[in-house]
C-alpha positions, -999 to +999 in steps of 0.1 A: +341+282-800+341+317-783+350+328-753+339+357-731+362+366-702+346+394-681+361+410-649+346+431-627+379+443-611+378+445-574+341+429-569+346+405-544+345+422-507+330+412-476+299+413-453+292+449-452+272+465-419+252+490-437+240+465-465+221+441-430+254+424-431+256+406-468+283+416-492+280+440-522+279+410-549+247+393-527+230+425-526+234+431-562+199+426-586+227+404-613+203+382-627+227+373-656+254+362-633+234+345-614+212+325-639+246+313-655+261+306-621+231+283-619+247+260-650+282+267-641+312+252-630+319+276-596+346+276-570+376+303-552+405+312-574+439+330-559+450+351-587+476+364-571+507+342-558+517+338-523+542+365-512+533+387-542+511+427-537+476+422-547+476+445-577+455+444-605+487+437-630+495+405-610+462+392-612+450+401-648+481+384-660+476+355-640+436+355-655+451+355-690+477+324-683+508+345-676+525+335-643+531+364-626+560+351-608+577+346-641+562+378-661+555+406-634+574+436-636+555+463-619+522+481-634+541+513-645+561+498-674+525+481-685+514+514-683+535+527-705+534+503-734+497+512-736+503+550-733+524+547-766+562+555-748+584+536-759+614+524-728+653+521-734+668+493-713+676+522-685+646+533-681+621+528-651+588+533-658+570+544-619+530+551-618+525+584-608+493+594-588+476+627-584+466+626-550+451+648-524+463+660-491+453+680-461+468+716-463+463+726-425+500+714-415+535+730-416+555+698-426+544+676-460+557+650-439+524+655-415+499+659-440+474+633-448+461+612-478+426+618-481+423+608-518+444+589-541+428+598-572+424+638-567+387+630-564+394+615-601+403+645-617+398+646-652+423+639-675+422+674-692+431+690-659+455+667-645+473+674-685+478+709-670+492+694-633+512+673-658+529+703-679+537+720-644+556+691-631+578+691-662+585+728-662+598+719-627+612+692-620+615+676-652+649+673-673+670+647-691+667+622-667+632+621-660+599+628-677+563+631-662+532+616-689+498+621-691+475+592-687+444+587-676+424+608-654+451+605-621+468+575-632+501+591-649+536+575-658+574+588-647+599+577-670+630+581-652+666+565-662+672+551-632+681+514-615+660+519-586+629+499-604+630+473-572+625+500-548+594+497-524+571+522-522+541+525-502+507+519-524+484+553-515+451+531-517+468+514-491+471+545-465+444+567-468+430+588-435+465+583-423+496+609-419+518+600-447+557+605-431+561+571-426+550+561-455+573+585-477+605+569-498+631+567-473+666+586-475+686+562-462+679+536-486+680+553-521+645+568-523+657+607-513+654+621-548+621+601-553+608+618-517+625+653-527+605+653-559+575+641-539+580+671-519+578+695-544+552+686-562+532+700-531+550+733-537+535+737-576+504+717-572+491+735-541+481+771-559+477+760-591+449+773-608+435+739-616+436+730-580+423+769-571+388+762-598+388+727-585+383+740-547+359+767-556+342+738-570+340+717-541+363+691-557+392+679-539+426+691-555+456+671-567+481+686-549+508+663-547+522+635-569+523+600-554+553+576-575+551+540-570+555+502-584+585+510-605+594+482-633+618+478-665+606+470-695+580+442-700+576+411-725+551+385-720+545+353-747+520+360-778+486+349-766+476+338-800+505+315-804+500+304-768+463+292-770+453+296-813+430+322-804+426+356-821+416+381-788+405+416-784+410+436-746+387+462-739+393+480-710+397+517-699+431+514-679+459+516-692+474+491-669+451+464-687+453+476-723+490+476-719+489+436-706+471+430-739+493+444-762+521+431-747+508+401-752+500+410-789+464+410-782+439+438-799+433+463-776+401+485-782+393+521-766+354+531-762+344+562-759+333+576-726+347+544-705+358+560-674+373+533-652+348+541-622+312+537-616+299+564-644+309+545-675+299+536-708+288+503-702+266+498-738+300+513-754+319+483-737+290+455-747+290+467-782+327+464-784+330+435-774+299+420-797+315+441-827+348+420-818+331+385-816+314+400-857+353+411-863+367+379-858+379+376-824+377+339-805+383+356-771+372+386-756+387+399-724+363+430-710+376+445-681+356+469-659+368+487-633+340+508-615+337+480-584+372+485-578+372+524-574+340+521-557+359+499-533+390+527-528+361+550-521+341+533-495+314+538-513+291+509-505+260+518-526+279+526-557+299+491-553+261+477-557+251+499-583+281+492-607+280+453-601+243+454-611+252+478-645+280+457-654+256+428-652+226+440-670+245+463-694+273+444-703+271+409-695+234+407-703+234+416-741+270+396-749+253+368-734+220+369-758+249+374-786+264+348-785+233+323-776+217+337-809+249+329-832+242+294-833+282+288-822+293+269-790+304+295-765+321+300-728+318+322-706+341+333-674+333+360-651+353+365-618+369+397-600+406+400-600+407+408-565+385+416-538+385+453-529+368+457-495+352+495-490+360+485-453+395+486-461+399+504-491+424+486-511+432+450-521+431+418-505+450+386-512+419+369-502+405+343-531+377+358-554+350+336-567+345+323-602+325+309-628+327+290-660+298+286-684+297+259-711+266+265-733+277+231-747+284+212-712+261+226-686+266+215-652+247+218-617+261+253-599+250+280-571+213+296-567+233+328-565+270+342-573+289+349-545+315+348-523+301+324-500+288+302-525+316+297-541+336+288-515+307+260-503+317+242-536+346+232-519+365+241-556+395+257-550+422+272-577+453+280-560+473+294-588+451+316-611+473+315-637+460+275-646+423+292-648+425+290-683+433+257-689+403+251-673+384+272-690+396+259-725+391+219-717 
């Protein structure tokens, strides 16, 4: 038996004005999806636990079995393991944004967030950003690493990994001074580093060719969801299944290989909408020929889309993802003469109306080539929930999906 888990992060949303008031996922031409929604065991699933932030760390783990009650310790420290550091027992790992903020006011404390990706700066320039910090502000305590195009990691020895900071998905369009790590309750030298980030970042010849450019600049760091180091249980001796991750985050590579799970890079996957979706199908087919009996390809272009409010491009990635991707795995496996499964849901629902996550339930579905059953006409949000199946704890998906 094989199994293909494939997650469209952040697909789910809601009825969207512009689109005659139908969601992104009904709009979407996803023929694949569909036609296996058709012969598919379909209902809602809450990936992430009451009580917990809807981040993508909480609810990949809970799609691959983990609970994240028992196993979450903040995305950074994920981070990390797939960036190569390696953490000492006092270290905190904290994600690190490049983000960008208005210029026009006197106090950073006024300014506001109008990106919180630096209009995805590349990873070559935000290296530069990166070296500035640590000339800085960096020193024995603390350490600034380059990841992935704005998603960077802090290393900093430090017990403050419970401390709350504010997501900047969560607040952008608004002044961020309320929003900043508070003084009085152990976040100063977190805000004062904050702070003067602007103060190198603003000028900075990156941010200079990135204006005359028309690009938005990363001119200040953003730290947040702080965490110690991770462990999570060996998937293989959990479920007796040898399984590849694909994925271009580092939050998602790093889940896998904490959970001694193969993680492959493809070359030119982004982690928004202009990706290398063939690069990610052929992966994962080359990993099914390899060996593997579970292959978890995670795609995250609906989810920026979502950040970005941009509706259209939300609709465009779901219907690459599923003609691209999902489309040639499928005839794959159906020509290898092997039983095979098939699971396809969003983590979370990222709404462009809001422009971050939702705890809201996504929908899923589970093919059987060897048990088909009666499903939806269409995959959705609304048809799924008229099956009246519900998952409450998304961590039990997969003993679903393995019966």
């Amino acid at each position: 038996m094989k199994y293909l888990v494939l997650i469209p992060d952040g697909m789910a949303d809601e009825k969207v004005d512009s689109l005659g008031g139908i969601s992104p996922m009904q709009k979407a031409y996803k023929p694949y999806m569909d036609m296996l929604a058709k012969r598919s065991t379909v209902g809602l699933v809450s990936n992430v636990p009451e009580g917990m932030v809807p981040e993508s760390d909480t609810a990949n783990m809970a799609i691959l079995s983990f609970d994240p009650k028992v196993y979450s310790k903040g995305r950074s420290p994920l981070e990390a393991l797939s960036m190569g550091l390696t953490m000492q027992d006092d270290d905190t790992a904290i994600r690190c944004n490049f983000v960008t903020l208005t210029e026009e006011q006197d106090s950073y404390e006024d300014r506001i967030i109008t990106d919180n990706s630096a209009d995805e700066i590349t990873t070559e320039e935000a290296n530069e950003l990166v070296k500035a910090i640590n000339a800085k502000l960096g020193n024995s305590e603390r350490h600034l690493y380059t990841g992935l195009s704005y998603r960077h990691c802090l290393m900093w020895k430090t017990d403050m990994d419970k401390y709350d900071f504010t997501r900047p998905h969560d607040i952008i369009g608004q002044r961020i001074g309320e929003y900043l790590p508070r003084e009085n309750d152990g976040g100063a030298e977190f805000k004062r580093m904050m702070v003067e980030s602007y103060d190198i970042l603003k000028d900075h010849p990156i941010n200079v060719a990135r204006k005359a450019r028309g690009l938005k600049p990363g001119n200040s760091i953003w730290l947040w969801s702080p965490g110690k180091k991770p462990a999570l249980p060996s998937f293989k001796e959990k479920w007796g299944l040898d399984a590849t991750v694909i994925s271009a985050v580092d939050l998602i590579k790093g889940i896998g290989i904490c959970a001694q799970m193969k993680s492959v890079d493809v070359e030119g996957a982004t982690g928004n909408v202009h990706t290398n979706y063939d690069g990610k199908a052929r992966a994962a087919i080359e990993a099914f020929k390899d060996g593997a009996d579970y292959v978890y390809v995670h795609v995250e272009g609906p989810d920026e889309c979502g950040h970005r409010a941009e509706t259209e491009n939300k609709v465009l990635s779901i219907e690459l993802i599923d003609k691209k991707i999902l489309g040639p795995v499928y005839e794959y496996l159906k020509s290898c003469g092997e039983e095979y499964k098939i699971m396809v849901l969003p983590d979370h629902p990222t709404p462009v109306r809001l422009r971050t996550h939702t705890i809201t339930p996504v929908p899923f579905f589970i093919y059987d080539s060897a048990n088909e059953k009666v499903g939806v006409d269409a995959f959705d949000e609304e048809s799924a929930e008229k099956t009246g199946t519900y998952i409450k704890d998304g961590y039990t998906l997969m003993d679903i999906l393995m019966k």
